[in-house]
N, C-alpha and C positions, 0 to 999 in steps of 0.2 A: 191332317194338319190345316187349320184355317190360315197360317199366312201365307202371301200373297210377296212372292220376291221378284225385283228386279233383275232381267238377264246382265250380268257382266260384262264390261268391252274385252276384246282380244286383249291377253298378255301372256306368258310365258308359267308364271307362279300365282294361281291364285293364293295360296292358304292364307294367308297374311291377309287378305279382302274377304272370303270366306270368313275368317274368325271373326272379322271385325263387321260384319254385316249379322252374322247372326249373337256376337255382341250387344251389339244396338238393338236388336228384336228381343231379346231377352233382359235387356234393362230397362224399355219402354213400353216391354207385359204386353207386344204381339205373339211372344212364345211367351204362354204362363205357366208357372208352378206347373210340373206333373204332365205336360203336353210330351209327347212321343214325336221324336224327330228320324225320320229315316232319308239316309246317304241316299234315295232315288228321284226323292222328291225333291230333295233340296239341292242337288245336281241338274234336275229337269227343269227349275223354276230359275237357278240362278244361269245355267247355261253354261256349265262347266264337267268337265269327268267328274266320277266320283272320289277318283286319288284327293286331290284336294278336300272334297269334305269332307271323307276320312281322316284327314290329317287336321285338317279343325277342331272335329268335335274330338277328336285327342285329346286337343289342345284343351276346349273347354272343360272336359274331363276332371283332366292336370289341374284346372284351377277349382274345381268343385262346383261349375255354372251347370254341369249335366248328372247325371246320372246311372245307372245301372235302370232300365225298368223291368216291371214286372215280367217273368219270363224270359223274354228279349228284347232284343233293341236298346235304346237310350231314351232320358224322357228330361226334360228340363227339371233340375234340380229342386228341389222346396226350399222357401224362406225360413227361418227360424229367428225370430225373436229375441232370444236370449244370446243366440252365436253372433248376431249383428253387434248387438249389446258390448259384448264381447271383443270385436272387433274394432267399433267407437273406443273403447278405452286406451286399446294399442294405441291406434290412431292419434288419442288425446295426449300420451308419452310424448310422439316424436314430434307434432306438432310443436307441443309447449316447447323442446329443445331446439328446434329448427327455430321459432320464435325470440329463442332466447338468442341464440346465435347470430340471427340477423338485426336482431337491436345490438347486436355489440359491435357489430359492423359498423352499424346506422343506417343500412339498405334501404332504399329506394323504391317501393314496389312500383313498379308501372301505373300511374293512374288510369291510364285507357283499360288496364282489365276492369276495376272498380267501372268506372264509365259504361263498361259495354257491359258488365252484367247487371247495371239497371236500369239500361234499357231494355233487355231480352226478359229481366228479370219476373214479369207480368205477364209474357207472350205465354206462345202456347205452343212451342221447340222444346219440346224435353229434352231433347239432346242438345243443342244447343246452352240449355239453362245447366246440365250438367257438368258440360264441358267448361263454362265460365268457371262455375265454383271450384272445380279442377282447378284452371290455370293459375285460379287465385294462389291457393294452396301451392300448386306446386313452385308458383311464385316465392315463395317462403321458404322453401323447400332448398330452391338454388339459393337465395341471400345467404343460406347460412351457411355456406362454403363448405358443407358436409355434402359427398354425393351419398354417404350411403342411408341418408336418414330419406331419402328420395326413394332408392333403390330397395329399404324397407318399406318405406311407404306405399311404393305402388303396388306392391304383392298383396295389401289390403283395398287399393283404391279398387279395384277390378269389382269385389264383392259390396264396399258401401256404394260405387256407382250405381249396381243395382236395385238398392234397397233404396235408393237417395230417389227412384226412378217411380217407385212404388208411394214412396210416400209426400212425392211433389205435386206424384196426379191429386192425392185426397186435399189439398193444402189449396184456400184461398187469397194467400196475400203471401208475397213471397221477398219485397224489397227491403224489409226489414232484415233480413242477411247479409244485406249490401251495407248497410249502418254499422253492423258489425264489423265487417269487413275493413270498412274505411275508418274505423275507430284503431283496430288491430293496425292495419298501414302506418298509420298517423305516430303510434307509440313507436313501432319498431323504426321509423325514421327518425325520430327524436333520441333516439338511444336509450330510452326506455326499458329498458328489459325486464325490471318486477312487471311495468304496467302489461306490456307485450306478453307475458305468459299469463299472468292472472285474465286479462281479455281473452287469449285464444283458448283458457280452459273453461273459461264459461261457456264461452260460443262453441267449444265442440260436446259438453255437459248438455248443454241444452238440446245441442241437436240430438245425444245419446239419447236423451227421457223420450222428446219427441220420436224419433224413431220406435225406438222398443214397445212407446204408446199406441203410435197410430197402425204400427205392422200388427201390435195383436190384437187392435181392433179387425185388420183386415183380415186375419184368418179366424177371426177370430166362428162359431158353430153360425151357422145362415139362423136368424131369428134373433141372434144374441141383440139388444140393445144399440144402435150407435152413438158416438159421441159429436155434440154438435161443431159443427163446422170453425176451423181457427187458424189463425196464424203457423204455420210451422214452419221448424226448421233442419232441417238433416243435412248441412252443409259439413 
């Protein structure tokens, strides 16, 4: 296994830091597609028993980020194109309704998320840049006084995080999200509500084609043609 993990400080429970460090290495393609992870390594490099990584990679299991691999072991799960695809749609469901719901409020979204995701927006923080578009959304998410449109949501957010990770590395221009973004704000605080779901189904449409586009470009056979360099957006 080529990554390269930080030892952990002392505390009582890793797994909850465990999940979420090897989380982040599997969204930001240090573990790729199909890489083999073993509980010795990954116990020796973060500096913890193996109880805990065992109980991680459960964990990631349970969400479908790993695998069964060949023989034995576990191995970082494969992308799929069409399942992502698939997933964006769900996704574009509870949005539109959370959307709808916080223009009928007339919600507020914090402008500092807007603000701070475009300034990171151009950086070169994947996690960071993924975590904004997150808080955007889940911004939205709480205005519309539904917790469970959240509590569906994030059972999806786990797997577009990762694909959002894959396809922000191939992407040269990324503030153009943030335009969306604060066009979307702007209706739902107006009380808007046609404009607020017609904006957030375009902007998560778009992100579906882009997505479905550039992932099978990138698995797409080694030789295959690529396409030239653009704007995207997978938010």
């Amino acid at each position: 296994m080529r990554l390269l993990l930080d030892k952990l400080p002392t505390r009582s429970d890793f797994v909850e830091t465990v999940y979420g460090v090897l989380l982040d290495a599997i969204t930001d393609g240090s573990l790729a597609p199909g890489e083999r992870l073993t509980q010795e390594e990954i116990a020796e490099q973060l500096h913890v028993s193996r109880s805990p990584v065992l109980q991680a990679l459960r964990l990631l299991k349970k969400d479908g980020l790993i695998e069964d691999a060949p023989g034995r072991g576990v191995q970082v799960a494969a992308l799929d194109a069409q399942r992502m695809g698939q997933l964006y749609e769900v996704r574009g469901a509870l949005d539109a309704l959370a959307a709808r719901l916080a223009a009928q409020n007339r919600a507020v979204i914090d402008p500092e998320l807007i603000a701070q995701g475009r300034r990171i927006a151009d950086g070169d923080d994947l996690k960071a840049i993924i975590d904004a578009d997150m808080a955007f959304h889940g911004a939205i998410y709480a205005a519309s006084g539904n917790p469970l449109i959240a509590e569906s949501a994030n059972r999806h957010w786990v797997h577009l995080r990762r694909v959002m990770g894959a396809v922000h590395r191939a992407s040269v221009h990324r503030s153009t999200i943030w335009d969306e973004h604060q066009a979307i704000a702007d209706a739902i605080a107006q009380g808007d509500a046609e404009r607020a779901v017609l904006l957030i189904d375009l902007h998560v449409r778009r992100a579906r084609t882009n997505v479905v586009q550039r992932l099978g470009e990138l698995l797409a056979p080694v030789g295959s043609a690529p396409q030239p360099a653009q704007a995207l957006n997978a938010a």
